[in-house]
C-alpha positions in Angstrom: 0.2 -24.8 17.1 0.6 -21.4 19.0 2.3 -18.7 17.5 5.5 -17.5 19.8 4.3 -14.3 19.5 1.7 -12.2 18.0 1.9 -8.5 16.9 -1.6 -6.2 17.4 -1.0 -3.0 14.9 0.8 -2.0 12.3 2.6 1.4 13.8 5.9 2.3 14.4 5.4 0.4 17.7 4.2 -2.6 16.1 7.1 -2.9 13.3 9.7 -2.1 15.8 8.5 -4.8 17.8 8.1 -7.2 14.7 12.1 -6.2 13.4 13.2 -6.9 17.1 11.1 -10.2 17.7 12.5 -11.5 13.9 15.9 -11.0 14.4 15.3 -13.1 17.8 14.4 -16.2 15.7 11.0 -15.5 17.4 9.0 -15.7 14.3 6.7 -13.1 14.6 2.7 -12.8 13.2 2.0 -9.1 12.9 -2.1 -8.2 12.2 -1.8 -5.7 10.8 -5.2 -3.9 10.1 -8.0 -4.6 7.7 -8.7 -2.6 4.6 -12.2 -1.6 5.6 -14.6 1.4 5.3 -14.9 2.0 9.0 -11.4 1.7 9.3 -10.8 4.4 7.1 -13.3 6.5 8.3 -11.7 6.5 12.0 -8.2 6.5 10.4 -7.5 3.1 11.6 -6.1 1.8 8.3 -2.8 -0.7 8.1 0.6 1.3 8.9 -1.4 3.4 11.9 -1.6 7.5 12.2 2.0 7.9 10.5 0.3 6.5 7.1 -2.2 9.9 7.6 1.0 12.1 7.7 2.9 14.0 4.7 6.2 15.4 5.7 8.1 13.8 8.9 10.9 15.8 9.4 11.7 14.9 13.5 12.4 11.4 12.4 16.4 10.7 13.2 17.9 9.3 9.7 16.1 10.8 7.2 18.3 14.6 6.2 18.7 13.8 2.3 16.4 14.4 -0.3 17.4 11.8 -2.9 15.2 9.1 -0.6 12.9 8.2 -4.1 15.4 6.6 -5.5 16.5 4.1 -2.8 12.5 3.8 -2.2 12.4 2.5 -5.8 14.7 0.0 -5.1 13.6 -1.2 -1.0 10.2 -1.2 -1.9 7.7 -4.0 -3.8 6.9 -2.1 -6.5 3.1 -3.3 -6.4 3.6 -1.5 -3.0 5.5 1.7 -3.8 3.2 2.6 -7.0 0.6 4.0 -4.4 3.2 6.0 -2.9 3.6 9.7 -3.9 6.9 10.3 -5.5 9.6 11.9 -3.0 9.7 15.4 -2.6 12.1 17.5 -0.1 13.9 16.6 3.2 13.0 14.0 6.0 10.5 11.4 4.9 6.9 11.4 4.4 4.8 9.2 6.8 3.8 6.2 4.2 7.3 6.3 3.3 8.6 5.7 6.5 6.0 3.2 7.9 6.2 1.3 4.5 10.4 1.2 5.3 9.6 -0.7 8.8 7.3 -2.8 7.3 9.9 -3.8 5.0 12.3 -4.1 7.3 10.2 -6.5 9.2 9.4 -8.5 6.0 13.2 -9.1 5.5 13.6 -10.4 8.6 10.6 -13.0 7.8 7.9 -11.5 9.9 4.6 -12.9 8.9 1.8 -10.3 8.1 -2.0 -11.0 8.3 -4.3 -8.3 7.1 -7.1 -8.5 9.6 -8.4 -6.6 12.6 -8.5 -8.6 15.9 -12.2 -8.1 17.2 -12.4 -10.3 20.3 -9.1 -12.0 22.7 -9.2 -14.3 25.7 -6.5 -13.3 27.6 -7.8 -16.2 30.6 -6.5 -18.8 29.2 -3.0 -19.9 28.1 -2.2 -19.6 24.4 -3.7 -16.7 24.6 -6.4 -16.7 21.6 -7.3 -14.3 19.2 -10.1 -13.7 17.1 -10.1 -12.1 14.2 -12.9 -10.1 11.7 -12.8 -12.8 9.3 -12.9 -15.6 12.0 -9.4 -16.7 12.4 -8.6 -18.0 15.5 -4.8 -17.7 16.1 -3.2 -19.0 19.4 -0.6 -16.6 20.5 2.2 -17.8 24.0 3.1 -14.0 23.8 1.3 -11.2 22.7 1.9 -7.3 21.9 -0.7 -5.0 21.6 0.4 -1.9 19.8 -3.3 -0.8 18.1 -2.2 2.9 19.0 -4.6 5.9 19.7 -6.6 7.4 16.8 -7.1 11.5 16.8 -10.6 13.2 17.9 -12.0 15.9 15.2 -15.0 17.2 15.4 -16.6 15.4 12.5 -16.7 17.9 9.6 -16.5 17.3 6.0 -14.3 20.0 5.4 -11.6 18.6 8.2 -11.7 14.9 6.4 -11.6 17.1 2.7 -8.1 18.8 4.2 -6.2 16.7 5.7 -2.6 16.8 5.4 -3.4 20.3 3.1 -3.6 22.3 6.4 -5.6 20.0 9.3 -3.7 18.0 11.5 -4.0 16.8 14.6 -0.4 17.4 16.4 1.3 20.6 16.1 4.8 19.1 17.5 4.7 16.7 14.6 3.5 19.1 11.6 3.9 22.9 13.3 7.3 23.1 11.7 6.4 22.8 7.8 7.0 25.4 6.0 3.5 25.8 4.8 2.8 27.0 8.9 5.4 29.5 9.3 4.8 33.4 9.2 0.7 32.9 8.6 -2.3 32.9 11.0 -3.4 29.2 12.0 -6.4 27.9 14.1 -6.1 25.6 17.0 -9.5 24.1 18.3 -10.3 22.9 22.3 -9.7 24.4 25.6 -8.2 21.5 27.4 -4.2 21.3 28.1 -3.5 19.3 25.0 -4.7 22.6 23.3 -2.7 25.5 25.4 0.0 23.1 24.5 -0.4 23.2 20.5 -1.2 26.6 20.3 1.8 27.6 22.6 4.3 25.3 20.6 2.3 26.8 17.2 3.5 30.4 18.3 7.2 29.2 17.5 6.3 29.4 13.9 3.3 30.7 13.4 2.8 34.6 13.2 -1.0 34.5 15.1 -2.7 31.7 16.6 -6.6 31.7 17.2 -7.4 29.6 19.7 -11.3 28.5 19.3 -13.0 27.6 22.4 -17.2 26.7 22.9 -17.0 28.1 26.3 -15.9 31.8 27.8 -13.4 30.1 29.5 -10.7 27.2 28.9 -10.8 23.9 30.4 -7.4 23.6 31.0 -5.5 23.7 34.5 -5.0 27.6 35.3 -1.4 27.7 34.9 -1.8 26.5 30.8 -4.7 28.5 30.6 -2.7 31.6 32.1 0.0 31.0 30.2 -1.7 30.8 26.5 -3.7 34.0 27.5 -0.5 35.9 28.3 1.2 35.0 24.9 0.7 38.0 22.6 0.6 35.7 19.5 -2.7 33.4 20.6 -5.6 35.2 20.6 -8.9 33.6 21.9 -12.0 33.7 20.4 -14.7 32.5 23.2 -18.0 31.0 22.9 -17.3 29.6 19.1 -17.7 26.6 17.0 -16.3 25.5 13.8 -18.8 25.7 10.7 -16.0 24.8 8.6 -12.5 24.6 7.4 -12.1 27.1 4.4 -9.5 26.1 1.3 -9.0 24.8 -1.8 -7.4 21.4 -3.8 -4.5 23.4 -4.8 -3.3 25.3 -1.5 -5.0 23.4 1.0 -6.8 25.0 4.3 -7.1 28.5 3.4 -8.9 29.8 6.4 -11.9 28.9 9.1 -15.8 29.5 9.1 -16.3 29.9 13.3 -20.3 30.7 14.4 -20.8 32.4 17.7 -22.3 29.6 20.2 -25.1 32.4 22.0 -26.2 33.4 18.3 -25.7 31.8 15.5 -25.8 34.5 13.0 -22.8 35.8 14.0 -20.2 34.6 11.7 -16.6 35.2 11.0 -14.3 33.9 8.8 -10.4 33.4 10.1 -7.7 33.4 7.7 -5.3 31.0 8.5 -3.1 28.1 6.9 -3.5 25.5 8.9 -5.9 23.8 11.5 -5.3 22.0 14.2 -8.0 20.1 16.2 -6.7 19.5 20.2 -9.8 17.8 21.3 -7.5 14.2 22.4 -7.0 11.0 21.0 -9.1 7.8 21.8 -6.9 4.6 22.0 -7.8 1.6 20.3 -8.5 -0.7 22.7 -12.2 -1.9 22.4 -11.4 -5.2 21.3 -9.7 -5.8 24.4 -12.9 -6.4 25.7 -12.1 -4.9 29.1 -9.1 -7.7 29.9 -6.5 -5.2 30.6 -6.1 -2.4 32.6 -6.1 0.7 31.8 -5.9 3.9 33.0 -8.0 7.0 33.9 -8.0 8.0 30.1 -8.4 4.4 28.8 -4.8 3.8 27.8 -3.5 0.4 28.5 -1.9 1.1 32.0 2.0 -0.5 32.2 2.3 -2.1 35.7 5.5 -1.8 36.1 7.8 1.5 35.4 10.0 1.1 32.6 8.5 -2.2 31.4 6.1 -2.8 28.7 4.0 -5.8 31.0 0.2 -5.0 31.8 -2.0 -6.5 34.2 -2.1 -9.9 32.4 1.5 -11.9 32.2 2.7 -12.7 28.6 0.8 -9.1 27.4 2.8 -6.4 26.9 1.6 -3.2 25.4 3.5 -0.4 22.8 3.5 2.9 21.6 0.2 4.9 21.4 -2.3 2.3 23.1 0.3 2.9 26.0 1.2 6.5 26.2 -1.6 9.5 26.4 1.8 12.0 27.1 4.4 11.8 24.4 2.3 10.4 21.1 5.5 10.7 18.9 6.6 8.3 15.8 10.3 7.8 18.0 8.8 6.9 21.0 6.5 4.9 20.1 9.3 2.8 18.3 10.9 2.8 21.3 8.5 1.6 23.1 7.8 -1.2 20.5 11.5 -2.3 21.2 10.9 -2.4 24.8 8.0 -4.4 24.3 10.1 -6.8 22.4 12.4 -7.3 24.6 10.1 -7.9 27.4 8.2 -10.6 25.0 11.6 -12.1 24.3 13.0 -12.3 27.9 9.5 -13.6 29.3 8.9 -16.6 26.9 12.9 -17.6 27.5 12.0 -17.7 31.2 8.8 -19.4 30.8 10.9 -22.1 28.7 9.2 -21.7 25.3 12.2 -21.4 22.8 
């Protein structure tokens, strides 16, 4: 029997869309992510991107810092022993994608750990097919897989991670561990004026590391970071390596001169922050649904969730190469919900 509808991912997106589908007696199936070593490698584990961050402090609903306690309580302890204890303001990123999967859970969504690998979207069900080779019907599905960050494949990045590297400044720049010190951002694109502009709200220098002797990014960014007295460029430069330590984190940045390579300098800085884009995760789709320029699953119609095949509906990261936020992306998941919901009433399957 086909599922009424089926969740792809395991992201805000995914569990907004799950709470939303439950409560509509829709009996949702989320697949949620397997727990393998490529997965982990690309940071595409169970509970998405969020699960990689520490401190979320631009989530609405989260001001107090007595959360541990009520985690003790909402959480399966099996669950919440992995999780560090609570510390400060706001909510960490586990903590907050383990709450929506909770949330889900008590509204009796059904979770399969798994990654889908193959889907025929031709045919109606719709049918999925899974690593482990499940094959799950679906009359409705979301796809909320989201976008995974692009670093440049150092040891040192993977080593610092949440001590100092990160991947978007609007999510981590605040923290208090950013403010009043020197911090690296690396690309030349827009996405990277953009970090390093938004960095100089709290940061007291940013260097701005670049391969080329000129930026990528449309003149008016590119103008724009080069006028701002607190980014400083360095030009025709690579990372060697992110400098620190297991008890402050990043510490500084190993840059080596593209032209000759024994010209090396070492950057003091806090944190670093790669700007080199996101890739979405849409290879499993195999091509079936459209997406855009950038290879994000292209919405067909403004303001609603559908793609190019009817019954699909995409949310949060998979969908959106501009915002990439934890709020919109739930947002987005609640949308696509809503969509799912309306279209399988019109269609006649209750």
């Amino acid at each position: 029997m086909a599922e009424h509808v089926v969740i792809i991912g395991s992201g805000p997106a995914g569990w907004a869309s799950a709470i939303y589908t439950a409560r509509a007696t829709l009996h949702p199936l989320v697949i949620e992510g397997a727990l393998t070593e490529e997965n982990r490698m690309q940071g595409t584990l169970p509970l998405g991107q969020l699960a990689l961050t520490t401190e979320v402090e631009n989530y609405p609903g989260f001001p107090v810092a007595n959360l541990g306690q009520y985690l003790d309580n909402a959480i399966d302890k099996e669950r919440r022993q992995y999780m560090a204890d609570h510390r400060g303001h706001g909510v960490s990123g586990p903590e907050l994608m383990e709450l929506m999967r909770q949330q889900a859970l008590n509204f009796g969504t059904r979770i399969l750990t798994d990654d889908v690998v193959k889907v025929d979207f031709s045919k109606h069900p719709f049918q999925l097919t899974t690593l482990e080779g499940k094959v799950i019907e679906a009359l409705a599905v979301i796809v909320a897989t989201g976008a995974r960050a692009n670093y440049l494949g150092l040891p040192s990045e993977d080593r610092f991670k949440n001590q100092g590297v990160s991947a978007c400044a609007v999510c981590d720049g605040a923290l208090p561990r950013f403010r009043n010190k020197p911090v690296v951002v690396i690309g030349g694109g827009d996405s990277a004026m953009e970090e390093a502009g938004y960095l100089t709200k709290f940061a007291s220098k940013v260097y701005l590391v670049h391969r080329r002797d000129k930026f990528r990014a449309s003149k008016i960014m590119a103008d724009r970071a080069l006028a701002n007295p607190k980014i400083e460029p360095k030009w025709n430069s690579v990372v060697d390596e992110v400098l620190g330590n297991d008890k402050t984190g990043v510490t500084g940045v190993r840059i080596r001169h593209v032209d000759d390579p024994s010209r090396v300098e070492e950057l003091e800085a806090t944190g670093y922050f790669c700007a080199i884009g996101h890739t979405p995760n849409t290879d499993f789709l195999g091509g079936q649904l459209t997406l855009n320029e950038k290879g994000y699953i292209l919405w067909t119609t403004p303001q609603r969730t559908y793609t190019n095949v009817e019954g699909v509906f995409a949310a949060g990261d998979v969908a959106d190469d501009y915002y990439r936020q934890a709020i919109t992306a739930a947002g987005s998941g609640c949308m696509a919900a809503l969509d799912a919901e309306r279209w399988l009433a019109a269609k006649g399957f209750e």
